[in-house]
C-alpha positions in Angstrom: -162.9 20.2 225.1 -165.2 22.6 222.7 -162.6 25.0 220.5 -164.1 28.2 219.1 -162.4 28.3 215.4 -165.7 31.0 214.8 -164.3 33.7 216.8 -162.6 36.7 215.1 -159.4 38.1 216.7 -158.4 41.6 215.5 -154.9 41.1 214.0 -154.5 44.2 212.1 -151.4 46.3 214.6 -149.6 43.9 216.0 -147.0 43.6 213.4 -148.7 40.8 211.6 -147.1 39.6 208.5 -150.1 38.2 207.5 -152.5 41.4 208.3 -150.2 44.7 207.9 -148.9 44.5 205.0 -151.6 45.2 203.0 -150.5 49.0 201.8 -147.2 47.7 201.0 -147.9 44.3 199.3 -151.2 45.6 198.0 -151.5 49.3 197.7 -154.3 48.8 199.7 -154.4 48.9 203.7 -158.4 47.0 203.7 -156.7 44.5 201.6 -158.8 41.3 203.0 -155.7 39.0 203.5 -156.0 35.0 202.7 -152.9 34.6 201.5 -149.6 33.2 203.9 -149.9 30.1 205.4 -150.4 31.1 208.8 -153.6 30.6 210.5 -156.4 33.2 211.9 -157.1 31.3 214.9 -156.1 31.2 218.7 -153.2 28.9 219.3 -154.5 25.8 221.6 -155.3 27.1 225.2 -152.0 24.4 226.5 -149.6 26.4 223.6 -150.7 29.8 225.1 -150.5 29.1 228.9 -146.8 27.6 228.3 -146.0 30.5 226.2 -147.6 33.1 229.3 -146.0 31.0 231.8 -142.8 31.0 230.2 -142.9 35.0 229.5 -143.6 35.1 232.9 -140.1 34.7 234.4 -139.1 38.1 232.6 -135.4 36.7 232.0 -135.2 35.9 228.3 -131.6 34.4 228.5 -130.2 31.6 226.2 -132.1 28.3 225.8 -131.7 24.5 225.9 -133.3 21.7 224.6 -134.0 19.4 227.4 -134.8 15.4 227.4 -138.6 16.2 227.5 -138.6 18.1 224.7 -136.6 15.6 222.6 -139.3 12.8 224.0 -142.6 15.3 222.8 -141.4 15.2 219.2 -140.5 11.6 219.3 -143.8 10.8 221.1 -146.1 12.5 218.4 -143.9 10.9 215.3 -144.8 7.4 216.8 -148.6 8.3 217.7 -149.4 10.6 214.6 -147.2 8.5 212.8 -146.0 5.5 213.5 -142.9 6.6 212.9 -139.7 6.1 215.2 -137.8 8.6 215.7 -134.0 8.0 217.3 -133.3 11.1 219.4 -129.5 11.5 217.8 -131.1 11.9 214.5 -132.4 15.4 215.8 -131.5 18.6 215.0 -132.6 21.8 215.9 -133.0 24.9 213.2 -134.8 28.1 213.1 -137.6 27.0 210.1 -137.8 24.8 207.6 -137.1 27.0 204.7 -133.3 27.6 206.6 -133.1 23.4 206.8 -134.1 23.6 203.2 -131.0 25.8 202.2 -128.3 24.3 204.6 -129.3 20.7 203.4 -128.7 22.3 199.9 -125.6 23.9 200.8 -124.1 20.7 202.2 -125.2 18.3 200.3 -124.6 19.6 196.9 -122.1 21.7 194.9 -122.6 24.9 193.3 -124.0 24.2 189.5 -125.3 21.0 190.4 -129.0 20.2 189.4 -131.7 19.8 192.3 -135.1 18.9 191.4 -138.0 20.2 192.2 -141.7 19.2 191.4 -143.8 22.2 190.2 -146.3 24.0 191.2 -144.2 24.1 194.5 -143.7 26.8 197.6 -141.7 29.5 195.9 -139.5 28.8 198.5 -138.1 25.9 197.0 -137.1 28.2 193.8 -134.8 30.4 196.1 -133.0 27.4 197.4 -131.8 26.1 194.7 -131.2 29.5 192.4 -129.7 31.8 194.7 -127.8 29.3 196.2 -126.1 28.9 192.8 -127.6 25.6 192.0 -129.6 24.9 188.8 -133.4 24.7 188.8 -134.2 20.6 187.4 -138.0 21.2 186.9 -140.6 18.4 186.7 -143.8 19.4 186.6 -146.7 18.2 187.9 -149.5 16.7 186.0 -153.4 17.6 186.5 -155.1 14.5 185.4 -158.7 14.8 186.5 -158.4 17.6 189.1 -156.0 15.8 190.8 -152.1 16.1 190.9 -150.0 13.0 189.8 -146.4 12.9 189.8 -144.1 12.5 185.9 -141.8 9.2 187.1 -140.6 9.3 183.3 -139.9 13.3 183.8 -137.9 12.2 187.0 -136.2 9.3 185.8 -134.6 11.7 183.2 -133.3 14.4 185.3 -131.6 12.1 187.2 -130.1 10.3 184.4 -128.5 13.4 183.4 -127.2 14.0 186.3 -129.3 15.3 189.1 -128.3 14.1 192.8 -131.1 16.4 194.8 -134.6 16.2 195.1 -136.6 18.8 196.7 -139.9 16.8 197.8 -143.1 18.5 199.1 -145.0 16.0 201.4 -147.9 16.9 201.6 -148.1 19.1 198.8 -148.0 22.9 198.6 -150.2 24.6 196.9 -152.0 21.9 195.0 -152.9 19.7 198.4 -152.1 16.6 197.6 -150.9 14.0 200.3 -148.8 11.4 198.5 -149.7 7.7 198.6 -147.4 5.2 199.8 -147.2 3.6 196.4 -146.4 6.9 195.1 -143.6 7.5 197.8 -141.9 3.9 197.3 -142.3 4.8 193.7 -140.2 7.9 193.9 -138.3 6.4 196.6 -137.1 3.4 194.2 -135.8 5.7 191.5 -133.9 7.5 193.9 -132.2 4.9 195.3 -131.4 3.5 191.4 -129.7 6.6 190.7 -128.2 7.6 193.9 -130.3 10.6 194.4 -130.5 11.7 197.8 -134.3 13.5 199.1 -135.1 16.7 201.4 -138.4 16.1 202.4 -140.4 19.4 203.4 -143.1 17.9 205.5 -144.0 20.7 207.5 -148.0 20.1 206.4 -147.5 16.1 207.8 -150.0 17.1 210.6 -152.7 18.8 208.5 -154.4 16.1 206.5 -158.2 15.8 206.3 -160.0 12.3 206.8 -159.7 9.5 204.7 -156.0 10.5 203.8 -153.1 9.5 205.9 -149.6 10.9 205.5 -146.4 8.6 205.2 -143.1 10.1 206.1 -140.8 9.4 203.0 -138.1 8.5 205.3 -140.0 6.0 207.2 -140.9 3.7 204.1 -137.7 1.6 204.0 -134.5 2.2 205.8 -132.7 2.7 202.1 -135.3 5.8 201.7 -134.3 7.0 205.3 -130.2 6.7 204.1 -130.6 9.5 201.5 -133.3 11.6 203.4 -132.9 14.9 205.5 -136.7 15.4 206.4 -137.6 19.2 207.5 -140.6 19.2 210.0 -141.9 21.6 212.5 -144.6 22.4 215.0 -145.2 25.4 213.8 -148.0 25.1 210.7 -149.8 22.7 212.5 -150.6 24.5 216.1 -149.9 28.1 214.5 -146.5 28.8 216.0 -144.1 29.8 213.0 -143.0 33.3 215.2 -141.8 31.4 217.9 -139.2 29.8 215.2 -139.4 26.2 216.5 -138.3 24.0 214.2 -136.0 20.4 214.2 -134.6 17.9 210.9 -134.4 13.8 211.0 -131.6 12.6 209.4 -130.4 9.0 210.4 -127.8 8.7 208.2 -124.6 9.7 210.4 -122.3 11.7 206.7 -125.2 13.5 206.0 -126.0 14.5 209.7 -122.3 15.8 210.3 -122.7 17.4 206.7 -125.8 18.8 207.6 -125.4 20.2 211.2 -121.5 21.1 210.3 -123.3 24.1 208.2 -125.8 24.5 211.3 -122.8 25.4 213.4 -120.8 27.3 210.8 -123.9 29.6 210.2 -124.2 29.8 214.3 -127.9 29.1 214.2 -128.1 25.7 216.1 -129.7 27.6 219.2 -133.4 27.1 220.2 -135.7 29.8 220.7 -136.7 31.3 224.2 -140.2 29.9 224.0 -139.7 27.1 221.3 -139.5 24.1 223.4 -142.1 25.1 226.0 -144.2 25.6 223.0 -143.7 22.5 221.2 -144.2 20.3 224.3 -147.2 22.1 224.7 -148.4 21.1 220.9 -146.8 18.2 220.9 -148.2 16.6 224.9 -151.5 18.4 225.4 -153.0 20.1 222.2 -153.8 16.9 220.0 -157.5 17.6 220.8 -157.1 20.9 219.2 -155.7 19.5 216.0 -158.2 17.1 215.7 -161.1 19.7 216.2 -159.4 22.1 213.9 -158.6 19.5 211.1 -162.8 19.2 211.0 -163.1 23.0 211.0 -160.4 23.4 208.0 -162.6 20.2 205.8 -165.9 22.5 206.8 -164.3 25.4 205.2 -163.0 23.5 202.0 -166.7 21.7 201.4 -168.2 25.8 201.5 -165.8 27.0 199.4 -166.3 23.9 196.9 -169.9 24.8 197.6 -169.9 28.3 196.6 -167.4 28.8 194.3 -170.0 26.2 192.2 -173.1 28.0 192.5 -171.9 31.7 192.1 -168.4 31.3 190.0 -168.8 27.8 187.7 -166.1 28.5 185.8 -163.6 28.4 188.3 -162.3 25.1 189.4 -161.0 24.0 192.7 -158.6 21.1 193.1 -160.1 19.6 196.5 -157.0 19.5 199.0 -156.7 16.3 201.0 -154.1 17.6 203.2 -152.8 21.2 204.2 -155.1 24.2 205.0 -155.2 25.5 201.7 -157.4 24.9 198.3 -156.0 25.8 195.1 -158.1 26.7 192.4 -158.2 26.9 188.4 -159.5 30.4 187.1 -157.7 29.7 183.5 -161.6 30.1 182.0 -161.3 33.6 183.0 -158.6 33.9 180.6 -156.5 36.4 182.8 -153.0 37.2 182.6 -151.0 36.9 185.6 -150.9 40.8 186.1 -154.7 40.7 185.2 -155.5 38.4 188.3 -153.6 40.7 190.8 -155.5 43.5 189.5 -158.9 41.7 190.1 -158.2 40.9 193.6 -156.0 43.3 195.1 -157.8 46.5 193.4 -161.6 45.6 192.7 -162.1 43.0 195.3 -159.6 44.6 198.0 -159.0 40.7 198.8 -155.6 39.3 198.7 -155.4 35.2 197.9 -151.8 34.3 196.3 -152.1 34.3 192.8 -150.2 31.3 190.9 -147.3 32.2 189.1 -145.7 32.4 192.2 -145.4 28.6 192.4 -144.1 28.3 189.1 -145.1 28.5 185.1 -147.8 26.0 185.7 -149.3 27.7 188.6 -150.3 30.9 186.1 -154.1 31.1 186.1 -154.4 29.6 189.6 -155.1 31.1 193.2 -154.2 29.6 196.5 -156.7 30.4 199.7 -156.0 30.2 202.7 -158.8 28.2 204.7 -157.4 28.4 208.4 -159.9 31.5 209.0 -163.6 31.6 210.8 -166.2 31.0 207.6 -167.4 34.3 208.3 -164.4 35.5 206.9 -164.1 33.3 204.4 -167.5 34.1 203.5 -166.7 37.8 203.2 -163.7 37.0 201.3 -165.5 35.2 198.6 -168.2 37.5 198.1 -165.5 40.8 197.2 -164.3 38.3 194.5 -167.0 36.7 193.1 -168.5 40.7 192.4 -165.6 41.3 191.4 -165.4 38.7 188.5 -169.0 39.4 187.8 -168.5 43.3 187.8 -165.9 43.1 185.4 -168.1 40.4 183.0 -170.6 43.0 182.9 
């Protein structure tokens, strides 16, 4: 089956986070938006029939989680994956940003130290700081264009004492989908200092050819021991409104930990159209992926493409997984502030500038490449006048 990815859907009124927000976030209602991590393209034609279907019986009572639905997530994990999943390792959560939290909540104290590897999803900031934990930073390092991991930097912080690691598998913003050597790496320090792992893999679905992601938890049943692992549907097939979303934890304490907090919070139920969706994905929209996943490396090659020939001095970092391509514009030797101003207000497009993912994000803009390449097209054009406008 042929998918159109080209086609443009009007998403402005329809209470689109992504689309009408503009005036608020931007002062600017024509504010072009590449910036949230959700997609500008059609769910899979299976996703949208279950969700019509399921609309359909016009009773939109309280929902279970049936034996079916348990067997689609286990199914993809083993073919996507080769990962086995025990069904009792399950649990059901309204996002992965809420699993992030709980799993910090219950498996840490309040002043304790969680680490976190920077540039990062903001997210992970407001996990850890307004839960009353304390930020352990350990930043990235750009060597070549190409983000490696500090094991010295790690290896420190948990010396002195932190017992909490935030990973981001695949990697958000910078795109990087971790090696297995790198995993057992990280994997082996944790286990020498008793450091236990949440492992946001939400992007595990979304990475381009010759890349292959390993779930951290399925390297070595030590690893799986100290892991919660936060996945979902819902970036891959372009469901994050339908707030379908499950963790893997194998490890019994930290399940009753984790889904003790679940319970006490009272947000253990699925949504209405969550599992008909995610059988959907899961059983009948693997064609979809596979045609998007081409679409998405299309759209990363033209931006390579044409941010060389018109803007030189800006510098992508070529993603090898997510839909996303984050790019150095430190030659334009812009403050934070600066780069808003440049985008939001003289080329009425709105990519997410880098700060947001930490100090070592400033100078850097995240785009969002899950759009037709018309749009992207359009996109770069405003910002590349833009910069040249104000060179002038």
């Amino acid at each position: 089956m042929s998918h159109d990815f080209n086609e443009r859907t009007l998403r402005r009124g329809t209470l689109s986070y992504k689309w009408d927000q503009g005036e608020n976030l931007f002062g600017d209602p024509e504010v072009l938006p590449l910036w949230v991590a959700d997609m500008d393209f059609k769910c899979a034609p299976a996703i949208v029939r279950a969700v019509n279907e399921r609309a359909a019986q016009a009773i939109y009572g309280y929902t279970i989680r049936t034996e079916e639905y348990v067997q689609a997530i286990t199914g993809w994990f083993r073919r996507r994956h080769h990962w086995d999943i025990d069904a009792a390792w399950l649990t059901d959560s309204p996002g992965v940003v809420p699993s992030l939290s709980i799993a910090v909540q219950s498996l840490t104290e309040p002043g304790d130290a969680v680490i976190l590897q920077s540039p990062v999803y903001n997210p992970f900031y407001d996990v850890i700081l307004k839960n009353g934990r304390k930020l352990a930073e350990s930043p990235l390092l750009l060597k070549e264009n190409r983000y490696e991991m500090d094991y010295d930097r790690l290896e420190e912080l948990m010396k002195d004492g932190a017992k909490l690691l935030l990973l981001c598998s695949p990697q958000n913003p910078g795109g990087r989908v971790w090696t297995k050597e790198e995993l057992v790496r990280l994997g082996d320090l944790c286990v020498k200092y008793d450091v236990k792992v949440v492992a946001d893999e939400i992007h595990c679905d979304l990475v381009l050819p010759e890349h292959r992601h390993f779930p951290f938890a399925s390297l070595s049943e030590a690893f799986a021991e100290r892991t919660v692992t936060c996945l979902a549907p819902s970036k891959t097939f372009n469901i994050p409104g339908l707030q379908t979303s499950f963790t893997v934890i194998s490890n019994r304490e930290l399940k009753r930990k984790f889904d003790r907090m679940i319970e006490a919070l009272g947000i253990g139920s699925v949504n209405f159209f969550g599992p008909s969706a995610t059988m959907a994905a899961y059983n009948e929209s693997e064609d979809w992926l596979d045609a998007l996943l081409g679409y998405v490396k299309a759209n990363q090659e033209f931006a390579v493409r044409y941010l060389d020939e018109h803007l030189p001095e800006l510098t992508p970092v070529p993603s090898e997984g997510t839909y996303l391509l984050w790019v150095d514009c430190r030659k334009l030797s812009l403050s934070s502030a600066e780069l808003k101003r440049l985008m939001y207000k003289e080329a009425k497009i709105a990519f997410n500038e880098g700060s947001l993912y930490g100090r070592n994000g400033e100078g850097f803009l995240r785009i969002n490449l899950a759009c037709p390449q018309d749009l992207l097209k359009e996109a770069l054009d405003r910002f590349s006048s833009a910069v040249k406008n104000r060179g002038e």
